[in-house]
Every structure is written in C-alpha cells, then in structure tokens.
N, C-alpha and C positions, 0 to 999 in steps of 0.2 A: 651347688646344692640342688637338688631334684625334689620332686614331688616326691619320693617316696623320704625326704631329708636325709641328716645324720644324725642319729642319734647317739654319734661317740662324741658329738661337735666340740665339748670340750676336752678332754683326752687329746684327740685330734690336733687342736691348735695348742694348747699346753707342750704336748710331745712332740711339734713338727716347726710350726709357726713359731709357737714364743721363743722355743731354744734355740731355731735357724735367728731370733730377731738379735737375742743377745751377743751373739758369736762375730753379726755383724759388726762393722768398722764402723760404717754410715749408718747406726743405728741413732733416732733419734728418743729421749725420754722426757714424758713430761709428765712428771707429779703433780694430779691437781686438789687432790682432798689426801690428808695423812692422819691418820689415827685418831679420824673423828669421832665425838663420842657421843653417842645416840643413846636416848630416855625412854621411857614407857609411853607406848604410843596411846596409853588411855589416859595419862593427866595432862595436867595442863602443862605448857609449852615452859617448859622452864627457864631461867635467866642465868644461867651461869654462861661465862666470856664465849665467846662464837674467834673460832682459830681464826689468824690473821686471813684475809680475804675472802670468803665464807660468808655464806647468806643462809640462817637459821631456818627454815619453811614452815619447819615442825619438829615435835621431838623425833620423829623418822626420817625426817629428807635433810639434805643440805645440799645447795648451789654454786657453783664457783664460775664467774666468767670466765670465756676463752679470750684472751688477751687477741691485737690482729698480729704479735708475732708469732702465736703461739698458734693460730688458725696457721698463719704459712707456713710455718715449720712442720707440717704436716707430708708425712711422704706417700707417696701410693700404696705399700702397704701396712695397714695396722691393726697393731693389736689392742685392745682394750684389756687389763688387768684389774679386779677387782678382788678387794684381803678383806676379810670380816674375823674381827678379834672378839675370844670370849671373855664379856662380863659377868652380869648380873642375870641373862637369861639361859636358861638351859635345854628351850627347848628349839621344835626346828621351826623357824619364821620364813615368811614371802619378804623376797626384795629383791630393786630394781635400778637400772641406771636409766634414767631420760637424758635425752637432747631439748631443751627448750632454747624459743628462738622467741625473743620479749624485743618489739616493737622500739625503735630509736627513740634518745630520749625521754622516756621510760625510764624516771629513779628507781621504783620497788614493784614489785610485783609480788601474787599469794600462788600458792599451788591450786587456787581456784578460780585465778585469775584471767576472765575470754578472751581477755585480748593475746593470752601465750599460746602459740600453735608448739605444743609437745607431742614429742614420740616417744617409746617404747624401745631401748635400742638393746637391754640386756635384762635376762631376769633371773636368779638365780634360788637354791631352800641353803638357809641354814643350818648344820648339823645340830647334835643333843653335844652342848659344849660345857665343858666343867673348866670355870677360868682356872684349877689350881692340879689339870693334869694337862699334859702336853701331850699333841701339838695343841696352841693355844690361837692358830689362828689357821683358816683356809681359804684357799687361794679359789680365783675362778677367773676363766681367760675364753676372749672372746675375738673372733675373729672383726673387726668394722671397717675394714677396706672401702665398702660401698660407701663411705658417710665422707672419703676424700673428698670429691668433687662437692659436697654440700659443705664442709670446710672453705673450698676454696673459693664457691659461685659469687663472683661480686654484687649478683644483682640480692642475692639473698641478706650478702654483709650492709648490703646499702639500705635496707629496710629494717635488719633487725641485728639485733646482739643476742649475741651464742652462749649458751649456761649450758653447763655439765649438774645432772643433779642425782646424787645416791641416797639410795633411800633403802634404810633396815625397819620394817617393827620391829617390835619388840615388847616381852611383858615381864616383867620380875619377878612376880609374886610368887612360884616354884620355888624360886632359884632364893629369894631370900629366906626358907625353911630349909630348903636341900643344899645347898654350896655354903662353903664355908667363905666367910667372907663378906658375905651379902644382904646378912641380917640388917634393913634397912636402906639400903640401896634403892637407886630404880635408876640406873645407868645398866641397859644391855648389852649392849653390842658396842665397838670401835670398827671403823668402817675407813677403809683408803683407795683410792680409784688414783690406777696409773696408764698412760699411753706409750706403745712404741711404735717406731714408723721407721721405715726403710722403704727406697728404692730399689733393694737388691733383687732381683727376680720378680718384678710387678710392672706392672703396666697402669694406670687409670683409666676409667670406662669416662663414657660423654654423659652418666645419668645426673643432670642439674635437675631434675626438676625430682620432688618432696612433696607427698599426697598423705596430711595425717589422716587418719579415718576414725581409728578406736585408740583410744586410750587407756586402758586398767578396766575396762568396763566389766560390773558384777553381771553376771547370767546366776538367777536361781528361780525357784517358782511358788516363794512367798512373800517379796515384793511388789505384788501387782505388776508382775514381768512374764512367770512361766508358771508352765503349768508342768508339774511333776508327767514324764512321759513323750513332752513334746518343746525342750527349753531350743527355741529362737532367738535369735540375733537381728533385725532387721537395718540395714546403715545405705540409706541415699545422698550419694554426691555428685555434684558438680563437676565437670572438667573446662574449662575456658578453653583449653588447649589442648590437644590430641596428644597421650602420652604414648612413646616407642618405647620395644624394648623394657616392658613394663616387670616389673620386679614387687612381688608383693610380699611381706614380711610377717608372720604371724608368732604369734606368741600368746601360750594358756597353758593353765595351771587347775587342773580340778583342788578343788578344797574342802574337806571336811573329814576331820579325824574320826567323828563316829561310827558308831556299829554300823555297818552297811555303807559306811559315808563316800563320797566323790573320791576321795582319796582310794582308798581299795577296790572300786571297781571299775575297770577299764574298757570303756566304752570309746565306740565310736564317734567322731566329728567328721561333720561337713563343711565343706566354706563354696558357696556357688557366688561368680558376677553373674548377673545379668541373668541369673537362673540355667548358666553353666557351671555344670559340678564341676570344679578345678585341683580339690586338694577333698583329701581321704589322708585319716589318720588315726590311729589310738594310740595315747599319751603311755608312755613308761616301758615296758617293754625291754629295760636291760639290767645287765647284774648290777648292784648297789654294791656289792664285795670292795671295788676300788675306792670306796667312801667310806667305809666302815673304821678307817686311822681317824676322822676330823670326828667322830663320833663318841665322844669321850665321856659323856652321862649316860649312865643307865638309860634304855626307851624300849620299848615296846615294837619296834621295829627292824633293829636289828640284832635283840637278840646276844643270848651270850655265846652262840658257836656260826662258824661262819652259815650262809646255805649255798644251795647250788644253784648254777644259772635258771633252771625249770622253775624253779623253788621262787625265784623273786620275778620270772617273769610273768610267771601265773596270777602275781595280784600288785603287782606294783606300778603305780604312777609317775613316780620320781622318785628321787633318792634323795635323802636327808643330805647336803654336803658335795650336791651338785648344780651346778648350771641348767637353767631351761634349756632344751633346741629352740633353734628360729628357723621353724616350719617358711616354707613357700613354694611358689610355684610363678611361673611366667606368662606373658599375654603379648605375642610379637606390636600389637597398637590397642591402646583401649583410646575411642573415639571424642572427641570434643561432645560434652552434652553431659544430660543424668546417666547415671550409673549406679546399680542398687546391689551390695554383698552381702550376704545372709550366711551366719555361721548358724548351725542346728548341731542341737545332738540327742537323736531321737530318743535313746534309749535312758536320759540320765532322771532320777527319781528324787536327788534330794532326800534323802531320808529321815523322818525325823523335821523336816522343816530346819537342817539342817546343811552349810556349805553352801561353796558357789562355783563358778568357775569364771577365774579371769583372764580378760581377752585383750590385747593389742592387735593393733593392725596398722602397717602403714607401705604403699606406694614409693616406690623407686623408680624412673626414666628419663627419657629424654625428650623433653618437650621448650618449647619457646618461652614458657613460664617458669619460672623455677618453683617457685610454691604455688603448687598448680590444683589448687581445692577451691572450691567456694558452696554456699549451701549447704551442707550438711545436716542430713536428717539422722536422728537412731530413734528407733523403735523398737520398743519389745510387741512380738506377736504371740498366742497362743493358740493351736490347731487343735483341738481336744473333739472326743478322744480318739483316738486316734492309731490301732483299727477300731473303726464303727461298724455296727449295724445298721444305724438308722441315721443320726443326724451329727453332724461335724458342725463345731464352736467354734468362732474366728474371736478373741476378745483380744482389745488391741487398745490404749487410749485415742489412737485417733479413730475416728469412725469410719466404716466399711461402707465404700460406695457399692459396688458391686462384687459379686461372688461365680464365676463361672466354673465349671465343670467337664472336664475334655474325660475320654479314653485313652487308653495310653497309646492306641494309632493317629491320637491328634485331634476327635471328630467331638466337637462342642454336643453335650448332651443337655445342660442347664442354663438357665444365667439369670439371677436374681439381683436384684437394686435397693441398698439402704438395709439390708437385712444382715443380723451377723451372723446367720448360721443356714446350710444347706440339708437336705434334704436326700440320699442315698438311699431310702430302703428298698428302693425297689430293682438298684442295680445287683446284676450278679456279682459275686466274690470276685474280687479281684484288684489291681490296683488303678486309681484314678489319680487325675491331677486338679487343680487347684488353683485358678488365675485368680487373686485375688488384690481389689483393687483399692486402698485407703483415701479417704477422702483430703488426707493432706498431701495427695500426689504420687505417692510411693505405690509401685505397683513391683508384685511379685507371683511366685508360681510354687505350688509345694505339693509333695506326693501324699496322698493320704491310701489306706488299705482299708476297701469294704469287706469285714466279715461273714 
C-alpha cells in the first residue's frame, strides 16, 4: 500500500486474497465470534446469555481470546473476514475490529480499561438493512498479514493475552416503526468475525515491534477540542527504542449525516511526524454502485436508480455497506526519544455543531522492543482563525509556553512567552509558520495564512 492507498482495499482482497485463500489446501480457518448478537448502544448493557467464550464489553463490542494454539496456527498470510447480519436496525452504523492485548493474569477487563494497550485493525459502515429482504447479511474482508509477527512475538505473549474484539452500534428505534418484525426489539445487528491464513505465496516480514498511538479518537469543534475551520489532532510519544522499517496505519471516518454534515463533504486531511507532512488524503472518492445489493431499506443515499461514477464521486465519503481503507505511509527509522503526529483537517466545519470524525492510528516495525510506546500524550489544539488579518488564537487545555513565528524561507520574525495568541497584522499577505510550544512538553509547527 502507498501513500496515495487503495481505495478498492476491499474488492481487492475479497476478489484476489480471500478466493486465492479458499482454493488453498493449506488454508487454515478460525472462527472466533459467530452470529453474535448486538443491542442498542444507548441502553443499558443487557443480561441476556453471552455465546460460549465471549466476553460481553457492551451492547456494541464483544471479546474473544486468542487461544496459544490458535496464535500459532497462524500463517503468513491473512485474511480477516467480518459478516454483519440484519436486525432490528436499518440504518447505516460505524464499526470495528480491535486487537487488545490485557496484561497476564488479568481476570477482566472494561473497554476503558488503561492498563489494555488496543489497536484499530479494521473498520467498516453498515448498509440500510431490511432483516425481511435479502441479502440479509454483508460480508467485509480485510487483508492483516502485518499482525503475523505480533501473533507470533513471544516477548509480546509473555506479557500479555491477546482478545479479538468486534464491535457494531447500533439503534432500533427506526427500525421498530419501519420493519416489520421489530415492533419492540432493540437487538440490531448479528455480528461474526472469521480468520484465514496460508503460507501459499507469502513470506513474513521481522516487524515485532506495536506502537499504539490513537484509538477511535472523536475530532470535532464542540467539545472543547476544535474549532470549526482549523480541527487538530495533537499526539506525543515516546520510543525506548529506535523503530526500522516503520509502517504507520490510519484509519477515519467523517461523520455527520446533516445538511452540510462531515459526511457529504469531502475534504482534505493531513497527518505530519515530527512536522513532516507524510500522508495527504480525501476520504470517499469511489462508486458506491457495488454496495447498493447490501442496501435493502429505503435511504436517502442511494436512491432508487443506480448513478454514475462522477455522480458519487462528487459528494461521497463512504459507502453504506463498505469497508474503511487503512491509509499509510512509511519512515525507513523513526529515532529512540519523543515524537509528536498531528492529524489536521483545515477545511472541516462541523456544521450545525454537528458530527466528528474518527481517527485510529498505530505503528508497525522492527525494533528491540516489541511494544515499543511509552508516554503518550494527545491534545487537541486550535489555530483560529485562520487566514488572519491581525491576531491568531492558539487554545489548547494545556497551556502555551511559547509562540514563535518563521517565513516561509525559515527566518524567525517573533517569539512570545506564556501568551496564547500572536500578533500578524503587520506582516504582508502571505503564508507563515507557527512553532508553537505547550507547556506539558509537546512542541509542534503549523502553517497559518495572513490575509
């Protein structure tokens, strides 16, 4: 996968991957969650029987240990398969597979639990599903070959025990006026995550070492996070140990079905280390036409006649009844020490005080460490506004040591202490930067335009 991704990722692996997996002799399968069945993620956690092995998290999530047969029986290459069956909801939902890795020893744990280092490894939308038209359930496949070596690293097994955890929202309340069937309900979705794995045509890479960063984290700018114009990501971490061959993983989802919402307009993101811009991206950008069979309730999205590629590329984020990509990009060594990633997306507005957009992020390499994080800071920053005329707002919860000021040939023009906002009006039009430096350590660099 390249910086520029693929945005067929699943097609791709569906159509090449999974059918070359099945065809295999030496193909290996392991069923780890089957036709689970997932509640309203707004009530309370229900008590009906949790399937044999299965650990209940919420009405959304459920967890299953990876056995140590079931970690070795893993081959170099895999596929992760994920089925979501329609209930009681009909419309399209977020959802996701984690890896969590829960400390030895360690009876239970909560989905909020700090001592579980979780990643992000799949994330897929729900279609608009009608349990009582077919198809009644859709499939989504993902390529996770990279996650071999973190299967098999004994040093990783020897600290922690390995959960698979799939997670649907979901909400009823449509679906028990509009489906027949459902009057009363609040079971949405049915959810099964399966693995295959083969040797045939693979190799294993040396990346043991697991750098989580982001997890699901909400970006919007009515939290006391962003500001409509200028939504920041701020994330400082630690390395013990020098990662090679560095593989970084992304994963987001604008969200907001309203008029003007996140969802419909398709903007730009950034993700810089170190305040090098590494990945460029705008989310959606292909036909939804090959989704439009799992789409079986009436929506507003697709519509009762098909459209044409122009037609959905023009305003679409994702597709009801697809898979997220898992965006990345490479860093031949990122260095022992702090290291600070900044996702931005200058243009997004929130509308309405409306939507967010959610972010995963995590680190692949080869280093001496295998879980090779420690410290980890996030912040939300906000740059406002931003083009200025006169004064640019740094509002951040931790507080602003310093504020510096470069041109864009590099040459320091300011630099103020203890203050959270700078002073431009007497620069000419044009674009500046922004060393700006937090008092809880975190220092970064961001482009601001004087009007």
């Amino acid at each position: 996968m390249t910086n520029t991704d693929n945005m067929y990722q699943k097609l791709f692996f569906a159509g090449i991957l999974f059918a070359g997996l099945f065809k295999s002799q030496t193909t290996n399968r392991m069923n780890l969650i089957s036709d689970a069945v997932y509640y309203d993620g707004y009530a309370a956690t229900v008590s009906t029987p949790v399937p044999s092995g299965l650990i209940r998290l919420s009405n959304t999530r459920y967890a299953r240990k990876l056995t140590d047969a079931e970690l070795n029986s893993f081959k170099a290459k895999i596929a992760m398969r994920v089925s979501i069956g329609a209930l009681c909801d009909n419309y399209d939902r977020l959802g996701s597979v984690y890896l969590a890795m829960i400390p030895k020893n360690q009876p239970t744990y909560t989905i909020n639990d700090t001592n579980v280092k979780r990643i992000e490894v799949g994330r897929y939308i729900t279609p608009f599903m009608n349990k009582n038209r077919s198809p009644t359930d859709v499939p989504y496949t993902y390529d996770l070959s990279n996650m071999y070596n973190v299967f098999h690293d004994a040093t990783l097994r020897t600290a922690y025990d390995m959960y698979m955890e799939l997670d649907v929202f979901g909400v009823p309340y449509a679906a028990q006026n509009e489906v027949a069937g459902c009057t009363g309900r609040i079971d949405v979705f049915s959810g099964t995550l399966t693995f295959f794995s083969t040797d045939t045509g693979a190799s294993s890479s040396d990346a043991n070492a697991l750098v989580p960063i982001l997890t699901y984290i909400r970006l919007n700018n009515y939290n006391s996070t962003d500001v409509a114009g200028e939504t920041v990501r701020i994330v400082s971490f630690n390395l013990p140990n020098a990662v090679t061959n560095a593989r970084f993983y992304v994963i987001s989802t604008p969200h907001g079905a309203n008029s003007g919402g996140e969802e419909y307009e398709r903007r730009q993101n950034y993700t810089y280390i170190d305040d090098v811009q590494m990945l460029t991206y705008t989310p959606g950008g292909i036909s939804c036409e090959p989704f439009r069979v799992y789409n079986t309730q009436g929506n507003g999205i697709y519509g009762a006649t098909p459209r044409s590629f122009s037609e959905w590329t023009s305003w679409n984020n994702w597709c009801p009844g697809n898979s997220v990509p898992v965006r990345g990009f490479t860093m031949p060594t990122v260095t022992a020490g702090n290291h600070t990633l900044k996702h931005t997306i200058p243009t997004a507005v929130f509308n309405q005080q409306q939507g967010d957009v959610y972010l995963s992020v995590y680190m692949q390499g080869k280093s001496n460490s295998a879980l090779n994080v420690k410290d980890i800071k996030t912040v939300d920053v906000s740059i406002y506004p931003n083009p200025s005329s006169d004064f640019v707002n740094i509002r951040s919860k931790a507080d602003v040591a310093s504020i510096s000021v470069f041109s864009i040939d590099g040459k320091k023009l300011a630099e103020t202490y203890g203050e959270n906002r700078v002073d431009i009006s007497t620069y000419t039009p044009g674009i500046y930067f922004l060393n700006i430096v937090l008092k809880d350590g975190i220092t970064f660099k961001h482009k601001i335009i004087k009007k």
